[in-house]
C-alpha positions, 0 to 999 in steps of 0.5 A, a space after each residue: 113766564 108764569 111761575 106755574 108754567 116754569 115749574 111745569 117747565 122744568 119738570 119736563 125739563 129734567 127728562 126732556 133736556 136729554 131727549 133728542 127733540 119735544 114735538 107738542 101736538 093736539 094744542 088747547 086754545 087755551 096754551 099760548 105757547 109759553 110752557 114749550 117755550 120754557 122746556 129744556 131741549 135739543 130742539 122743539 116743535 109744535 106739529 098739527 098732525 104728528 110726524 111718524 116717528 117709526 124710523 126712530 131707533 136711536 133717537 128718542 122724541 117727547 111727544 108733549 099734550 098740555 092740558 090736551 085730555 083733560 078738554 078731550 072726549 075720546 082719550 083712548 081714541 086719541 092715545 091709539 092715534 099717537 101711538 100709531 106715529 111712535 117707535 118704542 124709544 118715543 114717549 109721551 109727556 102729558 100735563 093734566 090738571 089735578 082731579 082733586 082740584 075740580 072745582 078750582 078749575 071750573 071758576 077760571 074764565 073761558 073753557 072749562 076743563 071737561 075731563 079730570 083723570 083719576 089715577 086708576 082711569 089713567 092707568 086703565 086707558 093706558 092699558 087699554 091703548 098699549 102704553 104704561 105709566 112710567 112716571 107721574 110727578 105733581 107739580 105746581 102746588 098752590 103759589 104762594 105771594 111771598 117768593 122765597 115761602 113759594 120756593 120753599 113750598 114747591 121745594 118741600 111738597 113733593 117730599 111729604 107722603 099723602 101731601 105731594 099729590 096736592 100739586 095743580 097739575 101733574 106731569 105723566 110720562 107715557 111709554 107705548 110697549 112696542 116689541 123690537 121687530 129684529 133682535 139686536 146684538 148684544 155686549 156682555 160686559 164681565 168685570 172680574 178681580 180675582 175671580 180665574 177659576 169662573 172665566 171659563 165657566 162663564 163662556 161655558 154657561 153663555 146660553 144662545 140669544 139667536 143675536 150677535 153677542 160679544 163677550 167683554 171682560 175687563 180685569 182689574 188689578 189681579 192677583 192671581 192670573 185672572 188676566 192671563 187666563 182672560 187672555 187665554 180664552 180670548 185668544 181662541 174666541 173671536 167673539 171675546 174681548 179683554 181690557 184692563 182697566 187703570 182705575 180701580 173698581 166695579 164701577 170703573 171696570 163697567 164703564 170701561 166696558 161699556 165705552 168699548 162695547 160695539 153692541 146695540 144692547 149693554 149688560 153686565 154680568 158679574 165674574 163671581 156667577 153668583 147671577 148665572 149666566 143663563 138667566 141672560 136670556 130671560 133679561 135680553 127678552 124682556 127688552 126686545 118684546 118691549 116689556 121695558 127699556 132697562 131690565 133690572 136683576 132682582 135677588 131677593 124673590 126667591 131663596 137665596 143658596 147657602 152664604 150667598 148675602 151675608 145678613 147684613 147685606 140682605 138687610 142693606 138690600 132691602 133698606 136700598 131698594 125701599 130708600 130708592 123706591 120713593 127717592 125715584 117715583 119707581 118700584 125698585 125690586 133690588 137696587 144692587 143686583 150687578 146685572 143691568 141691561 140697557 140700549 147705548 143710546 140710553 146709557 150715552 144718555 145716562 153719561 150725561 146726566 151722571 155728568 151733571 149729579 155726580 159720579 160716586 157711586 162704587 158699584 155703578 148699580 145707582 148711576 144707572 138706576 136714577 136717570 132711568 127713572 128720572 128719563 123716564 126710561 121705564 124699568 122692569 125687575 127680572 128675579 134670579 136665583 142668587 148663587 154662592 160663589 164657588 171660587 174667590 172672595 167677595 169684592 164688598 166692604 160692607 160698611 165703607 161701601 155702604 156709606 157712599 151708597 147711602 150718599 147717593 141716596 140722600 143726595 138723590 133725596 135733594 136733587 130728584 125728589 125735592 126737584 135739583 134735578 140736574 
């Protein structure tokens, strides 16, 4: 395989390796078949007519377009046929050649590429055709004869501001924006150490989703009666389950939960209720009008009340979220807000990508924030009013903690940005 061609490979690799199947469409004269050769993925296929993905609720397709807009005239034509075929777990992969390398590809030999898609254009025939751009990354820079300088350039390029967007081609991942046409149950998955006077009040301050939804809490290691009075309220509500877990942790406690959990959609809700309860609502529609598949909490659009962060944490908030924002190619709004919500099939997803990064993250917050960026998932930031909390004390060791979160960040840093993608 060309060395270009296997850079491009393994870039759509990265997602596509945990995807269910890659079905390249609208093939170009010019591709011999040897990019959809070097993809990573369960299963491949080229189809002249693309097959109708809308039975797809759990399973995810990569639709691939290599090089296909860039020998196109109608594009917003072509994106309103795919997307026609797609579920809203279907997302299209598309190679384009690089604008500002224009005439570099007018000398090739054979067809010359007739349309070159600026950021702005690609955004706004996205728009036009109802998807979203949830991820672009250059690839292939410049080859180099020397392999080891070649590696190394390809290595250092997507790092480096201004000079990343350099790469011959880049790799766009579409998302089509499709409301979900039913309202699927949901889990809540509520980890709580010392916290006995807020159980109730969670239950109490639940709001109505109009969707079957189990509640999930699960102790850790308390002491004082937080278990006992878990087991309390779930004795009197069918709708409620307790676990205990053995490990230790908020971490831990969500992963627990999040295997037990029977829902189709999965949250977390933090047992301190400094996020309430009732802003569930505005996560749970985010995701079934299609606004994004992994619905994220931000604190820190609006005026937080009393002591809710301590100083200190606000500015490791935003040191995070800014440090992941260009760690990951995603606007990260708040990457320590504790309630996440996301599909099962999705974090089974994420399992097995954590599985090959590494599990050290200890708040679960970063263990699920990368590979939805990575995967392409889509991401969106819903605003909370951060509360203090009116009982128990704060879980969080400021600095030990936030060593190991800085851990991930740099390892993130290696692995995703300089392209040790797992």
């Amino acid at each position: 395989m060309k060395y270009r061609h296997r850079l491009i490979a393994a870039e759509i690799s990265s997602f596509a390796r945990y995807y269910d199947r890659v079905v390249q469409t609208e093939v170009v004269d010019r591709d011999d078949g040897t990019l959809l050769e070097g993809i990573d993925a369960p299963a491949k296929t080229v189809a002249d007519e693309l097959p109708s993905m809308h039975d797809e609720r759990t399973a995810r397709s990569v639709v691939l377009l290599n090089g296909t807009l860039n020998y196109h005239l109608d594009i917003e034509s072509l994106l309103h046929a795919i997307k026609s075929k797609l579920s809203r777990t279907s997302r299209v992969a598309v190679v384009a050649y690089n604008p500002y390398f224009r005439m570099l590809y007018r000398l090739r030999r054979g067809e010359i590429p007739k349309t070159f898609l600026t950021r702005t254009s690609l955004e706004n025939l996205a728009r036009l055709t109802g998807f979203e751009v949830v991820r672009i990354r250059p690839a292939a820079y410049l080859p180099w004869y020397i392999p080891l300088l070649s590696s190394l350039v390809n290595r250092v390029m997507p790092t480096l501001p201004l000079l990343r967007w350099l790469g011959l081609v880049n790799v766009i991942v579409l998302r089509p924006i499709i409301a979900d046409d039913r309202r699927p149950a949901l889990s809540v998955i509520i980890p709580a150490r010392n916290e006995r006077g807020n159980i109730e009040s969670a239950l109490q301050r639940m709001p109505d989703l109009r969707a079957d939804v189990e509640i999930v809490f699960v102790e850790g290691h308390s002491t004082d009666g937080t278990w006992e009075e878990i087991q309390r309220v779930a004795a009197r509500r069918p709708d409620v389950r307790a676990l205990r877990q053995s490990g230790t942790g908020k971490s831990d406690a969500v992963r627990l939960g999040f295997a037990e959990a029977r829902g189709e959609l999965l949250t977390i809700l933090d047992a301190d209720l400094t996020m309430p309860p009732e802003k569930l609502g505005s996560f749970y529609e985010a995701y079934v009008a299609g606004r994004a598949d992994f619905v994220n909490g931000s604190r820190l659009v609006y005026p937080m009340e009393g002591a809710a962060m301590r100083f200190l944490n606000h500015v490791g908030n935003i040191f995070f979220a800014k440090a992941l924002s260009g760690v990951l190619d995603m606007r990260v709004g708040d990457s320590l807000c504790g309630t996440k919500l996301v599909a099962r099939h999705d974090y089974e997803r994420f399992v097995r990508w954590r599985a090959a990064f590494g599990e050290f993250d200890p708040f679960g917050d970063f263990e699920l924030l990368f590979p939805a960026a990575v995967l392409g998932i889509g991401s969106i930031d819903v605003p909370v009013h951060y509360r203090a909390r009116t009982y128990g004390t704060t879980q969080i060791r400021r600095f030990r903690h936030g060593l190991e979160l800085l851990r991930m960040v740099v390892t993130g840093f290696f692995d995703i940005k300089m392209g040790r993608v797992p």
